[in-house]
Structures are given as structure tokens and as C-alpha cells.
Backbone bond lengths (Angstrom), bond angles and torsions (degrees), N, CA, C in turn:
res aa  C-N    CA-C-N  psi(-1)  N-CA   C-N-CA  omega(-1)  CA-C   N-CA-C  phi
1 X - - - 1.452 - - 1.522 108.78 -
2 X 1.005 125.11 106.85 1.586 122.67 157.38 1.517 127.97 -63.77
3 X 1.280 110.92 148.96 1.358 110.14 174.68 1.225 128.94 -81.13
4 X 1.850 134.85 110.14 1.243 115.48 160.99 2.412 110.16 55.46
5 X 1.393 94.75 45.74 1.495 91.11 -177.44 1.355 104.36 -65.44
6 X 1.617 125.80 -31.96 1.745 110.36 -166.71 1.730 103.87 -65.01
7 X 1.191 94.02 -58.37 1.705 91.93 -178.00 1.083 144.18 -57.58
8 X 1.160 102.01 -33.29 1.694 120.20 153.87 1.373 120.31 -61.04
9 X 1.410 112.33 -61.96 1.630 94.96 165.12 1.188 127.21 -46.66
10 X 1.376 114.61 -35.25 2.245 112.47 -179.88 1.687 84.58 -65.94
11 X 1.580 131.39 -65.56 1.600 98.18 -170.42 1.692 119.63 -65.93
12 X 0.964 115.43 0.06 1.816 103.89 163.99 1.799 112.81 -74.24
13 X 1.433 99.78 -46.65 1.562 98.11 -172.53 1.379 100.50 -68.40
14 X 1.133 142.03 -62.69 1.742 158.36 174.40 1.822 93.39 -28.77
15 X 1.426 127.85 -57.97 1.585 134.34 153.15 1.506 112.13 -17.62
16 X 1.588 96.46 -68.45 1.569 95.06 170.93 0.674 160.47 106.83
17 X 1.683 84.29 174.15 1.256 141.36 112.93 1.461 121.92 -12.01
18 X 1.112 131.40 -48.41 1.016 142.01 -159.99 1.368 104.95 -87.65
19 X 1.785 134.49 -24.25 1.177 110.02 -151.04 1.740 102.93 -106.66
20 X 1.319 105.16 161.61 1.379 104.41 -174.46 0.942 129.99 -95.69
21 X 1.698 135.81 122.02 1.648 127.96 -138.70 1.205 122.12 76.18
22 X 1.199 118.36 -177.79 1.724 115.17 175.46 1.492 105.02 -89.84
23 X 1.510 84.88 131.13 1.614 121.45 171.63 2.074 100.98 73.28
24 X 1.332 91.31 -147.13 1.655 102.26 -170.86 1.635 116.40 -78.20
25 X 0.886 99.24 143.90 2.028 119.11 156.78 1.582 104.77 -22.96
26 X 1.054 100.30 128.92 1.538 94.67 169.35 1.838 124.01 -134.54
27 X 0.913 127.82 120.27 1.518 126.40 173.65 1.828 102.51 -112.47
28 X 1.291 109.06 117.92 1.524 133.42 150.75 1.498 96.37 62.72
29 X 1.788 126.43 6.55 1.004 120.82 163.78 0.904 106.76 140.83
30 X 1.700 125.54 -4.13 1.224 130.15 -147.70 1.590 97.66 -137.37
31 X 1.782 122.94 127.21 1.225 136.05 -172.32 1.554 100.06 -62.90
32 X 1.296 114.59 114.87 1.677 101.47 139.67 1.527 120.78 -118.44
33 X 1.547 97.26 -156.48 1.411 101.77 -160.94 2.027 117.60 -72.72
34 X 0.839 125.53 125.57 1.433 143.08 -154.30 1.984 91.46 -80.09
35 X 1.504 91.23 109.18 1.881 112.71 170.23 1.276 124.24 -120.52
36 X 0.935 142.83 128.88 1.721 130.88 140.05 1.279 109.54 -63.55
37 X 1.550 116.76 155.56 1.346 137.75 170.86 2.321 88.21 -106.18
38 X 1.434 71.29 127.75 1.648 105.58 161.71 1.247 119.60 -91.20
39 X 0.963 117.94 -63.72 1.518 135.44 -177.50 1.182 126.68 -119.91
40 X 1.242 134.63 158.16 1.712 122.63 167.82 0.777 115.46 -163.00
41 X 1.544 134.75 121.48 1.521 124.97 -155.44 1.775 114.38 -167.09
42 X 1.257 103.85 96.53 1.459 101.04 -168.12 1.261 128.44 87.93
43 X 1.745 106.41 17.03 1.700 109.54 -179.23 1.324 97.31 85.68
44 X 1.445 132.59 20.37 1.579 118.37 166.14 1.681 99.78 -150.77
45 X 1.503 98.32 133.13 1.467 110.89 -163.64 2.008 93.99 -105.57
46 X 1.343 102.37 171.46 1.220 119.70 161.56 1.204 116.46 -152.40
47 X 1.926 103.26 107.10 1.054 136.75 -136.67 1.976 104.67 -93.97
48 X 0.806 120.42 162.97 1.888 119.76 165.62 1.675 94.07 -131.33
49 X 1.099 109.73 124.25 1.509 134.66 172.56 1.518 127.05 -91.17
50 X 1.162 131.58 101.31 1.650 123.25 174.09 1.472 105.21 -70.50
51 X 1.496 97.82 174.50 1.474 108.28 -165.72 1.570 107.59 -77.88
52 X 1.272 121.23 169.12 1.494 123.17 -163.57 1.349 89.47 -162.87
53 X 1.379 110.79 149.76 1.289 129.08 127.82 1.315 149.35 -92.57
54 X 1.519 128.23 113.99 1.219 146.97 -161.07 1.619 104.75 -89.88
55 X 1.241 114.92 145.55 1.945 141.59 144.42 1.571 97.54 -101.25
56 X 1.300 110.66 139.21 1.472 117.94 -168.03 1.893 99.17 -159.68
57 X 1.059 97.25 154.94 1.288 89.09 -171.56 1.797 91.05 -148.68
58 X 1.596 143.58 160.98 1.228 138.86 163.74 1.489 101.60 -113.36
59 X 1.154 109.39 124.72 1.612 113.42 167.35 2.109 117.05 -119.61
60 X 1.156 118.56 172.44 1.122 125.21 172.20 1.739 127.67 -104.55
61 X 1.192 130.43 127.06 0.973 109.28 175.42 1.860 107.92 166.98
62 X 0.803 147.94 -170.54 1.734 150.00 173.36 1.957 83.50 -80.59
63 X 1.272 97.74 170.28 1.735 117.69 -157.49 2.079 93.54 -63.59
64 X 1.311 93.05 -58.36 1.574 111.86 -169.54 1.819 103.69 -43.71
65 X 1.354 95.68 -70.75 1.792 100.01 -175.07 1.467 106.81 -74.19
66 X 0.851 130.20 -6.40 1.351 120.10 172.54 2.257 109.24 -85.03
67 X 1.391 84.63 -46.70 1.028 85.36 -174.21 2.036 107.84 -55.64
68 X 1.348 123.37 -42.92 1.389 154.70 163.59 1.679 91.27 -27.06
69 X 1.375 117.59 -78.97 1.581 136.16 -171.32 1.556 99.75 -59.27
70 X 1.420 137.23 -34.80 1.216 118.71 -175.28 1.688 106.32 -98.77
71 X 1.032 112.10 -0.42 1.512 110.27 178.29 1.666 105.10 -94.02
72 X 1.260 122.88 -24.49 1.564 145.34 -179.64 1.718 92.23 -71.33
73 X 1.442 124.27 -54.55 1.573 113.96 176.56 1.148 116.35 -89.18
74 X 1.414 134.98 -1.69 1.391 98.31 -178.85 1.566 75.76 -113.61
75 X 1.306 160.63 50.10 1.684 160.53 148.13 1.553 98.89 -88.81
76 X 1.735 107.63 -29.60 1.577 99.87 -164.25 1.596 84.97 -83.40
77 X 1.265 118.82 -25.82 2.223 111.39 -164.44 1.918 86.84 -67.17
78 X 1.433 114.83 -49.93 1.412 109.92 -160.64 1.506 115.25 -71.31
79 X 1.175 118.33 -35.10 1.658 123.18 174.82 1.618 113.57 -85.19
80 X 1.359 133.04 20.97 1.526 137.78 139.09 1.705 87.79 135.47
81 X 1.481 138.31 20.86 1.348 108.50 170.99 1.418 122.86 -86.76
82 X 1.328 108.87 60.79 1.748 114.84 -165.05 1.547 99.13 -150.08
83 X 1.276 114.03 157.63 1.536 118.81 -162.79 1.604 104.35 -68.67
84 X 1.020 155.64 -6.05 1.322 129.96 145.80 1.282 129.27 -91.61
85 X 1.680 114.56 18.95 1.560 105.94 170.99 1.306 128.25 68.01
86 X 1.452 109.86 17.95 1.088 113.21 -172.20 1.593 122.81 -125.09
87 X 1.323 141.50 161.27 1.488 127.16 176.35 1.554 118.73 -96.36
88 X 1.210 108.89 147.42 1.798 112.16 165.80 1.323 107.59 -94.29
89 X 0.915 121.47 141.36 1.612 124.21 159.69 1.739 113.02 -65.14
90 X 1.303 97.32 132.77 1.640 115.80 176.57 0.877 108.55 -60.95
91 X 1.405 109.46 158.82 1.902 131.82 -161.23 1.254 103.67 -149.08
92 X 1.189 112.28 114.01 2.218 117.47 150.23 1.407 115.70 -72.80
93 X 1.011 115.47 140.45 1.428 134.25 -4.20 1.487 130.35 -94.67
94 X 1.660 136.34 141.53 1.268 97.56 173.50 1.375 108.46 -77.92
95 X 1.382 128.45 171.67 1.231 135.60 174.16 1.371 108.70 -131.21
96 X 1.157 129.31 147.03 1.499 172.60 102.95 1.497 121.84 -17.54
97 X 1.541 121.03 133.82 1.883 114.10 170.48 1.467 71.54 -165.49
98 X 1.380 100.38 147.24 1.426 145.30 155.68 1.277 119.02 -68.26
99 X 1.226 123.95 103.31 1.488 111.91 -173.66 1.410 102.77 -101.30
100 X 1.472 136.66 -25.41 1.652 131.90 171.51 1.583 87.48 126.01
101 X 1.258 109.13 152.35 1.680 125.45 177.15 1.259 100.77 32.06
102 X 1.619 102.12 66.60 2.244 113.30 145.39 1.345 91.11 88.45
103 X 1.233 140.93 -25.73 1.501 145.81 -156.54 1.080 90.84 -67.42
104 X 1.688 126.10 144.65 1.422 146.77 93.91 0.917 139.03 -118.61
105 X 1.909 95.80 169.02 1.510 89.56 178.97 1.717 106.71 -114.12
106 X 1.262 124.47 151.98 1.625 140.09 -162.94 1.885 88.12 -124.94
107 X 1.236 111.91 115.40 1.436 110.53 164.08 1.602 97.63 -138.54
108 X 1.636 101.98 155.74 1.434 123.63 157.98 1.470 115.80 -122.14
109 X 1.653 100.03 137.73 1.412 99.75 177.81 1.515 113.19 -66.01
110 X 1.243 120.70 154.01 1.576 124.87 170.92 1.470 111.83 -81.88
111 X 1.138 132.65 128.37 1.467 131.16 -173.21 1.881 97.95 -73.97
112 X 1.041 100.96 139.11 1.679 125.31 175.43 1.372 97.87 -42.82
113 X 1.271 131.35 -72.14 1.549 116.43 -168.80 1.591 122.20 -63.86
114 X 1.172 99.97 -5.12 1.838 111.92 -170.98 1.756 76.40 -85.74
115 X 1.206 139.94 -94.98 1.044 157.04 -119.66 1.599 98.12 -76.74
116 X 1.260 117.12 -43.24 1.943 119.70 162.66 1.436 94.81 -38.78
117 X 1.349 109.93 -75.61 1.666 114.31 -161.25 1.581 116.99 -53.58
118 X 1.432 112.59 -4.57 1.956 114.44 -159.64 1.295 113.36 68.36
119 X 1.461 106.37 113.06 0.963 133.46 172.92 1.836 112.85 -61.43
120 X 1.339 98.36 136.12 1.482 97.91 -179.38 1.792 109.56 -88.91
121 X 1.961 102.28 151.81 1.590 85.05 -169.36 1.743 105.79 -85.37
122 X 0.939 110.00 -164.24 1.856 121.88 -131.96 2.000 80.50 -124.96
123 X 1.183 91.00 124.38 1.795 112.66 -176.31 1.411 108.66 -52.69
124 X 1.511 110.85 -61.68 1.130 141.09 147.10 1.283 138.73 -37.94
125 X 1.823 136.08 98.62 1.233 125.62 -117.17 1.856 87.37 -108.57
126 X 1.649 110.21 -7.07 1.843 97.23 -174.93 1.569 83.13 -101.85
127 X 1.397 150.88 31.29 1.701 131.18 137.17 1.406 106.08 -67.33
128 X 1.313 114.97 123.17 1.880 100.19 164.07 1.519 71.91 -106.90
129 X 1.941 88.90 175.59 1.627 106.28 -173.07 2.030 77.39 -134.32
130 X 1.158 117.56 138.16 1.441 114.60 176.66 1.703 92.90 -153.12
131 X 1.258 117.05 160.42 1.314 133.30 173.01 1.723 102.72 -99.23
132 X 1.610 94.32 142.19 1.355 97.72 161.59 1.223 126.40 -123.74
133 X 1.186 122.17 -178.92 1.493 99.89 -172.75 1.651 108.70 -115.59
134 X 1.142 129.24 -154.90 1.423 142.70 -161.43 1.683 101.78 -76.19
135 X 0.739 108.77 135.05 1.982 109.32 179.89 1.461 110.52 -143.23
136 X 1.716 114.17 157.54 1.231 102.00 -178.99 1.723 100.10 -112.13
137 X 1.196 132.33 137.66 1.764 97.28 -170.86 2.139 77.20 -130.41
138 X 1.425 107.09 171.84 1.102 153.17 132.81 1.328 124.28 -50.37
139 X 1.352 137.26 93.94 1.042 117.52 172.98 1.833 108.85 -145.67
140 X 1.399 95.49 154.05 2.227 112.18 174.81 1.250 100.18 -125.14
141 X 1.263 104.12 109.18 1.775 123.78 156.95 1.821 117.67 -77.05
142 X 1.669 118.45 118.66 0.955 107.73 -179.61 1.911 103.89 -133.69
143 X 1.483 101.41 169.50 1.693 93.83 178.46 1.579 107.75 -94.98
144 X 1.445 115.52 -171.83 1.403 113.32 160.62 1.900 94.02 118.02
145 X 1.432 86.45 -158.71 1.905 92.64 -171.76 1.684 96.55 -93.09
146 X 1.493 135.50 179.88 1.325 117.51 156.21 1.359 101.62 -100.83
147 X 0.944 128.87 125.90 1.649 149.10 101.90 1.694 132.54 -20.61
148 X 1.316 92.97 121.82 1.413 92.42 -173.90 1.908 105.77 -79.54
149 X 0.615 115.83 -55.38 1.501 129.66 -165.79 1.713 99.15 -64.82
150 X 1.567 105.02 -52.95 1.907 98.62 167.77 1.702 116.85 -63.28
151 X 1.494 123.07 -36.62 1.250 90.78 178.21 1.847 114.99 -91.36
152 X 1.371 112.15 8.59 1.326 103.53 168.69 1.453 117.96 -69.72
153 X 1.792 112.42 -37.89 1.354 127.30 -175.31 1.541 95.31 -77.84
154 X 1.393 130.34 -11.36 1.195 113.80 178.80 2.080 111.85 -84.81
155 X 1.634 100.94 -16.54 1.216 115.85 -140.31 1.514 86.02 -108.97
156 X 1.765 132.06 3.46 1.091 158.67 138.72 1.320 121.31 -56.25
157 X 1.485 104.97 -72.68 1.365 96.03 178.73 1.516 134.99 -84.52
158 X 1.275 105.36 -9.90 1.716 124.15 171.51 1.783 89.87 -63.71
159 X 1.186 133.26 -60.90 1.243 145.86 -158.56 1.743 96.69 -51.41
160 X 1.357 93.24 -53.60 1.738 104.09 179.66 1.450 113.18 -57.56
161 X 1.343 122.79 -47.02 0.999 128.23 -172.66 1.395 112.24 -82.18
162 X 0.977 149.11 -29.13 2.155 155.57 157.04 1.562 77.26 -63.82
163 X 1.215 164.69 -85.18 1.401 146.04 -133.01 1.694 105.71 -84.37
164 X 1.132 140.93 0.38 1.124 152.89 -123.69 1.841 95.65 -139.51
165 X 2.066 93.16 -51.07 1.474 84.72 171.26 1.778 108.18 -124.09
166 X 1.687 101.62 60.82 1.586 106.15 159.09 1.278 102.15 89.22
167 X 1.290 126.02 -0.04 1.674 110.93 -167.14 1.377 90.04 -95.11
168 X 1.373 101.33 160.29 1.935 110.03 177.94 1.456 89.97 -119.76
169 X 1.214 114.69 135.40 1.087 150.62 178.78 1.654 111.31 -59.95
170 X 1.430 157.23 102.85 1.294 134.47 161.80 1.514 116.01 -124.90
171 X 1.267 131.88 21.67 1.203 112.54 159.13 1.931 96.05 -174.14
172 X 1.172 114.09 158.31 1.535 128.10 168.73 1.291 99.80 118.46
173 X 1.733 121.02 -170.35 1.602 111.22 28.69 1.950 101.11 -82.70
174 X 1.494 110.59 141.30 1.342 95.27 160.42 1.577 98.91 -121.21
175 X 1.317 103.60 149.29 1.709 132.95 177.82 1.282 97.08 -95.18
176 X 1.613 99.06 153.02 1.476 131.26 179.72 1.117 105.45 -132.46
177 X 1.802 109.35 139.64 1.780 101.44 149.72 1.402 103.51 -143.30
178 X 1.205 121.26 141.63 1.443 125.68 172.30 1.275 120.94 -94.60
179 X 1.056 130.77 5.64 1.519 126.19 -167.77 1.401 109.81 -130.22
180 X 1.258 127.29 171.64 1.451 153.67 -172.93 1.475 100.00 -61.83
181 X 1.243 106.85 150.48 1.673 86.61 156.48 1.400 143.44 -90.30
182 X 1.676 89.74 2.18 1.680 102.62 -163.31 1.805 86.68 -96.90
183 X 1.783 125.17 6.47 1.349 106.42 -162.23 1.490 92.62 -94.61
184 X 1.972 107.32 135.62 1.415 118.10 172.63 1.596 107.86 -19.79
185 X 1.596 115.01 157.29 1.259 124.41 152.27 1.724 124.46 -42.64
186 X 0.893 90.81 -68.04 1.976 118.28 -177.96 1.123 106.50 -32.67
187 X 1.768 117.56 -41.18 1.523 130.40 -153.85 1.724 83.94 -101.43
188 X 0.853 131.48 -36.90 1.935 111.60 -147.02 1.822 108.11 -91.31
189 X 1.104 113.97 142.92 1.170 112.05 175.20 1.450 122.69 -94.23
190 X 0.972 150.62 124.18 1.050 156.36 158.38 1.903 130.89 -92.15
191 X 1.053 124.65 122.64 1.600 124.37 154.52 1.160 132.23 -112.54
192 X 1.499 100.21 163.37 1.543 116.31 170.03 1.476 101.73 -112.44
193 X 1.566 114.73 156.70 1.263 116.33 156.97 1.279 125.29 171.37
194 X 1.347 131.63 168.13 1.711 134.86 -126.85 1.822 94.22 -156.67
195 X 1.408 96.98 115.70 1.654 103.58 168.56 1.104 126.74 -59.15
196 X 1.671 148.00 127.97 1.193 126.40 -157.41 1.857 102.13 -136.26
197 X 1.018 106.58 164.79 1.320 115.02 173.86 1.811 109.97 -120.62
């Protein structure tokens, strides 16, 4: 059974749209989600986002193991734990949000050609798969290990700084990481970042 293929395909094509060059976004080989940079100023951009479709899952736990536990379920939706047995190809970044009392949420974007074709549903009954729509976010990309306490203080002052120049604040902080975990500090990228109006 696929999910919802008409609608999902209009947000893959509407996606894009969005990406710069031919076809999708790419990090180290791997599709992500398709942005323009607006602004950029001091190592922090303010980004415009096309629509995507997300697998997301909420788990409990401190930032690190939680983040660990939701990347562990939605790896089993992408490597065939979903009713057609089949795999999606991986996507950067996963992301991270704070939902309040231990909560998060762990989502992966759905790669554009998975989501044209209908997405298969998720074995696993706490993945929802939901579309989102177009967003403008705030965001500082930095290297190194993640840190909980550095990207909160990072996820502070980015906040200060989008309110600082007029932006209103409406949703995050959500974290990014694109890389492995076994990849050096030096090499991995990491973000913070804050939805803005």
C-alpha cells in the first residue's frame, strides 16, 4: 500500500522547484532538503525551504540517546521495515526538535524519487510520514562532535541574533547532522536552527 501517492508527488515536484542546479541538493552524495540562501552573514544564513516530506518518529530520552533511538527506527522504515520490503535511499540531514519533558522528535527527509513513486507505509506504527510545507528558517552550520550544551548556547544566540534583526521567531531550535558518527570532528557538519517569519 503506498501512502497518499497524488499528494505527495505535487510536494516532490513543488520540492523541485526549489533545488539549485539540476535535480536535488546534495551533501557527500546524499539528497537533502532543497533551500535558497537569503541572506548570509557571519556564518549564519536565512534560508527559504520547499516542501518535503518527512518519516518522523518522537522518542524519549537526553538529546544524544534519543537522538541514537530515533535514528535506529526510522533506519529500520528506510532499509525495508515497511510493507513493501523495500529500501529508500538515505537523506541528510537527520534532524532533531525538542518537544519539552524528554520529548523528541528524530525525522528523515524522504528523498524526491521515493515520494513521486508512493511511499511505502512504515512497519513500525510510532513513524508517522507527514508532509511539510515551505519554511523560512535561520540557521549556523558548525564542525566538531555535537554537544549538547554547545549547540543549545549556539541555539541561544542564533535566536538572539534572527530577533535582533526583526525576524519573529515561530518554531525550533531544530538540530542537524549530516555525517556518520564515526566521521572526524573537523570533517562533520553540524546545525542549529529556528523557523522564522
Amino acid at each position: 500500500m503506498r501512502v497518499r501517492a497524488g499528494l505527495m508527488a505535487f510536494v516532490a515536484m513543488a520540492a523541485a522547484g526549489w533545488a539549485q542546479g539540476d535535480g536535488a541538493m546534495m551533501r557527500k552524495g546524499y539528497e537533502m532538503p532543497a533551500y535558497r540562501v537569503e541572506v548570509a552573514e557571519a556564518g549564519r544564513e536565512l534560508r527559504a525551504y520547499g516542501p518535503r516530506v518527512v518519516a518522523e518518529v518522537t522518542v524519549r530520552g537526553d538529546r544524544r540517546a534519543a537522538v541514537n533511538a530515533g535514528f535506529r527506527v526510522l533506519a529500520g522504515y528506510i532499509f525495508g521495515g515497511n510493507d513493501a520490503g523495500g529500501k529508500i535511499a538515505m537523506t541528510v540531514p537527520v534532524e532533531q526538535a525538542e518537544q519539552g519533558g524528554g520529548l523528541w522528535v528524530v525525522r528523515f527527509t524522504m528523498p524526491a524519487e521515493a515520494v513521486a513513486a508512493g511511499l511505502p507505509v512504515p512497519r513500525d506504527g510510532r513513524i508517522a510520514l507527514r508532509e511539510v510545507g515551505a519554511a523560512r528558517m535561520v540557521v549556523e552550520g558548525f564542525s566538531g562532535m555535537p554537544d549538547g550544551e554547545d549547540m543549545a548556547a549556539r541555539a541561544v544566540a542564533l535566536r538572539a541574533w534572527a530577533e535582533g534583526r526583526g525576524m519573529r521567531v515561530t518554531g525550533g531550535p531544530v538540530y542537524a547532522f549530516y555525517d556518520a558518527p564515526w566521521t572526524p570532528g573537523a570533517a562533520r557538519l553540524n546545525e542549529v536552527g529556528w523557523e522564522v517569519r
